[in-house]
N, C-alpha and C positions, 0 to 999 in steps of 0.2 A: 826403243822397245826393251832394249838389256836392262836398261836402268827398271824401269816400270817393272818388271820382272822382278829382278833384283830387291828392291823396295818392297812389292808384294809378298816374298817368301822369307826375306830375311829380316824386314820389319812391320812384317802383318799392315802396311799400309797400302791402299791404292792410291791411282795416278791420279793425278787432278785435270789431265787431258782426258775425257771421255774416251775417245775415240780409240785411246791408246790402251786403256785401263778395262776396255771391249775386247780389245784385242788379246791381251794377258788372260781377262776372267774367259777365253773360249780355248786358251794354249790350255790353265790350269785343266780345265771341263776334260780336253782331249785326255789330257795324262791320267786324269781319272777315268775315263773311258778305258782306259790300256791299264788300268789296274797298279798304277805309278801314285805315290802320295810323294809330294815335294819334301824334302828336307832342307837343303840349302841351297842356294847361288851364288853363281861367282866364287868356286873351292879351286884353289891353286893347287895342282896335282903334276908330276913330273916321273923322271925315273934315269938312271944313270948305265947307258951300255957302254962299255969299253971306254970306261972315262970321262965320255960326251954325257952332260948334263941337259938333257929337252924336258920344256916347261911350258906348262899350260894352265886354263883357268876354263872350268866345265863350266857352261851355263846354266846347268843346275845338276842336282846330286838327289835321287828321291828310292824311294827302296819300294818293291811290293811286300803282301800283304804278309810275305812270310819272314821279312825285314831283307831279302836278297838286296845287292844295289843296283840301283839302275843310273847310268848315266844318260843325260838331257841336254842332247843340241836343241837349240830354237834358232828355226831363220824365219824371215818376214820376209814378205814378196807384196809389191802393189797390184802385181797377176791376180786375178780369178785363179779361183779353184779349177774352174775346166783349162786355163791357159797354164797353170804351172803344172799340171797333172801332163798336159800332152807334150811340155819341154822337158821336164825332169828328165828325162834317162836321154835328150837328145844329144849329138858328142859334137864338140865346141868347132866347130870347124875352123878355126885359127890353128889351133893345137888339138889333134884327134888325140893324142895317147899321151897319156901319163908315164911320168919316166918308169913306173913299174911297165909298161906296155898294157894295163889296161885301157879301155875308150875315157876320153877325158869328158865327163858326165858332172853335172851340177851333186845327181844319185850318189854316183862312185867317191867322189869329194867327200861329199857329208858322212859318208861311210866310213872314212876314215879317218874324219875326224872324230867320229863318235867311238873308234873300236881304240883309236890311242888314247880317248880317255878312261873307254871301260879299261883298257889294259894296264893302265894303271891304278885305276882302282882293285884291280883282280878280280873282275868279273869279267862277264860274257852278255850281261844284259845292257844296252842300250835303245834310245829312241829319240829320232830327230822329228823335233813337232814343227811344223810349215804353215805359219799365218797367214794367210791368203785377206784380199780386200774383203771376202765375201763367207770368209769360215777358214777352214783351218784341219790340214789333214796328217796324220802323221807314218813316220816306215820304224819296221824296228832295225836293228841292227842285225845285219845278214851273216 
């Protein structure tokens, strides 16, 4: 799915897997639903606190209409929409907390992955689109 992405935005080409290349044309649709125009994929972004160098690569980079950026998690799920809707916020029962002591959530994950890359980009806007077997929903960043 990264790839098929990736290709779609950064070389205007689509998948030659149908199924996959469905998948990307309904993420694109979401982001345009949320007022998100893609820019790029796959942008290597990092930042250096007290020395320590942490590095990452957004899966995609897109701005609204007043050119703000918006940072773009994309996960794929073989769940249904109604099945990853009612686990999403469920907390891992192996590991309930995250070593910050929030509940350790598929939600809370994605959240944070998406707020270290808005934060490196110096924004506040982000959005994780979630491909489901049957459509495809998305949260913004809280």
């Amino acid at each position: 799915m990264d790839r098929a992405f990736t290709t779609r935005i950064n070389e205007h080409r689509h998948s030659a897997a149908p199924l996959v290349g469905e998948r990307v044309t309904r993420i694109i649709a979401e982001l345009g639903r949320q007022g998100v125009h893609m820019v790029a994929s796959q942008v290597k972004v990092g930042m250096v606190e007290n020395g320590v160098a942490i590095r990452t690569e957004l899966d995609g980079l897109g701005c609204r209409a007043d050119g703000a950026p918006v940072v773009v998690e994309i996960k794929a799920t073989g769940a249904s929409l109604k099945e990853h809707q009612a686990g999403y916020r469920n907390v891992c029962i192996k590991r309930q907390r995250m070593l910050s002591g929030h509940p350790n959530t598929l939600d809370n994950r994605h959240q944070i992955q998406v707020a270290f890359g808005a934060l490196c980009c110096g924004t506040r806007a982000g959005i994780i689109v979630v491909s489901c077997r049957d459509g495809v929903t998305s949260y913004p960043l809280r």
